[in-house]
N, C-alpha and C positions, 0 to 999 in steps of 0.2 A: 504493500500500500504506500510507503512514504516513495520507493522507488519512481512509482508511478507518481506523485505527487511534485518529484522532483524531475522528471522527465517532462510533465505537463507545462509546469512553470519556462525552463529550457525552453521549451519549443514555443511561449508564448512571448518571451523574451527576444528567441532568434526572430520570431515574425513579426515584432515590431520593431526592430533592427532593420533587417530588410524589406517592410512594405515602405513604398515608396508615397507622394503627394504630389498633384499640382497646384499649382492655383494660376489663372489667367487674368486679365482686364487690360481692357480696349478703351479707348476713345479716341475721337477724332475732333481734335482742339485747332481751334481757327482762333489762338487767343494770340497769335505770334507780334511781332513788332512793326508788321508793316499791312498795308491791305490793299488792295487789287481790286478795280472793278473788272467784272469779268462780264462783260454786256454782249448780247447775241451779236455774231458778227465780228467782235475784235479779238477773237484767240480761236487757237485750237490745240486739241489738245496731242501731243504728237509724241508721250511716251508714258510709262509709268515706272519707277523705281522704288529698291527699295536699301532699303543702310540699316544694318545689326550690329548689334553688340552683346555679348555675354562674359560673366564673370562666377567663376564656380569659389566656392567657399566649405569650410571645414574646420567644422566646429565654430563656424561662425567669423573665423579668420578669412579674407581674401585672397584669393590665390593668382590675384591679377589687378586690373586695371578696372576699379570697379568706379570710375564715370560711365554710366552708360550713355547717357543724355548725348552729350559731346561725343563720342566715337560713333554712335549711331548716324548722330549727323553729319558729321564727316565722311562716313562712310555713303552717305546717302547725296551729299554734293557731289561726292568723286566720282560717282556711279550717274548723276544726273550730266555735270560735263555742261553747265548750263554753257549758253556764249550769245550774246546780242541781247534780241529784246525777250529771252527765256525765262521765265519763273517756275517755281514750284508752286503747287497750287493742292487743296483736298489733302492738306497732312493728316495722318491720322497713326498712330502710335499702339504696338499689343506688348505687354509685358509679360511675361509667363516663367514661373518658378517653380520648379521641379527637384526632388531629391528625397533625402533620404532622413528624415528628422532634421535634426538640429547637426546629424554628424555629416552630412557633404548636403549639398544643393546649388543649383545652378541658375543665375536670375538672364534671362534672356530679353532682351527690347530691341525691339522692330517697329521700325519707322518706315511709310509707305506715302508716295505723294505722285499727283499728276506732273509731269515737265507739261508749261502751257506755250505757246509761241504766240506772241501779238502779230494780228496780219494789219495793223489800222495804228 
């Protein structure tokens, strides 16, 4: 009986060790520092891209470069390559965190936006 008792525990132990979580959220924030009128006729839209960043952690220590904010967007202008009258337009951002409790997990953010071209 205590064998099994202690076998039980063990194995509820190891399965909350390794069961895993995510959690996600999304929005799409037009709160940026500049604004565009985007009126029928004066743009189009002629790409979409996107710029990530992740940063994994252990035990709550970072195991990297954990701006996301800023890498995402860098990563997300070098991939847009604007040039002339180009903007980015319809940002919208998902963050999602994945792992393992508290001992490793990994926080991801993606950043997604229209390249627009002004034709006027």
């Amino acid at each position: 009986m205590q064998r099994q008792i202690v076998m039980l525990t063990i194995l509820v132990l190891l399965a909350v060790t390794v069961s895993g979580c995510v959690s996600s959220s999304g929005r799409m924030n037009n709160g940026f520092s500049s604004s565009t009128v985007l009126e029928q006729g004066n743009h189009k839209v002629i790409n979409q891209v996107q710029g990530q960043h992740e940063c994994a952690y252990v035990i709550g220590i970072p195991l990297g470069v954990t701006d996301l904010w800023s890498n995402a967007m860098n990563n997300l202008r070098d991939e847009a390559n604007l040039t002339g009258a180009q903007a980015l337009s319809n940002m919208a951002h998902d963050e999602t965190t994945w792992g393992v409790g508290v001992f490793y997990y990994i926080r991801k953010l993606t950043i997604t936006a229209d390249v627009v071209e002004f034709t006027k």
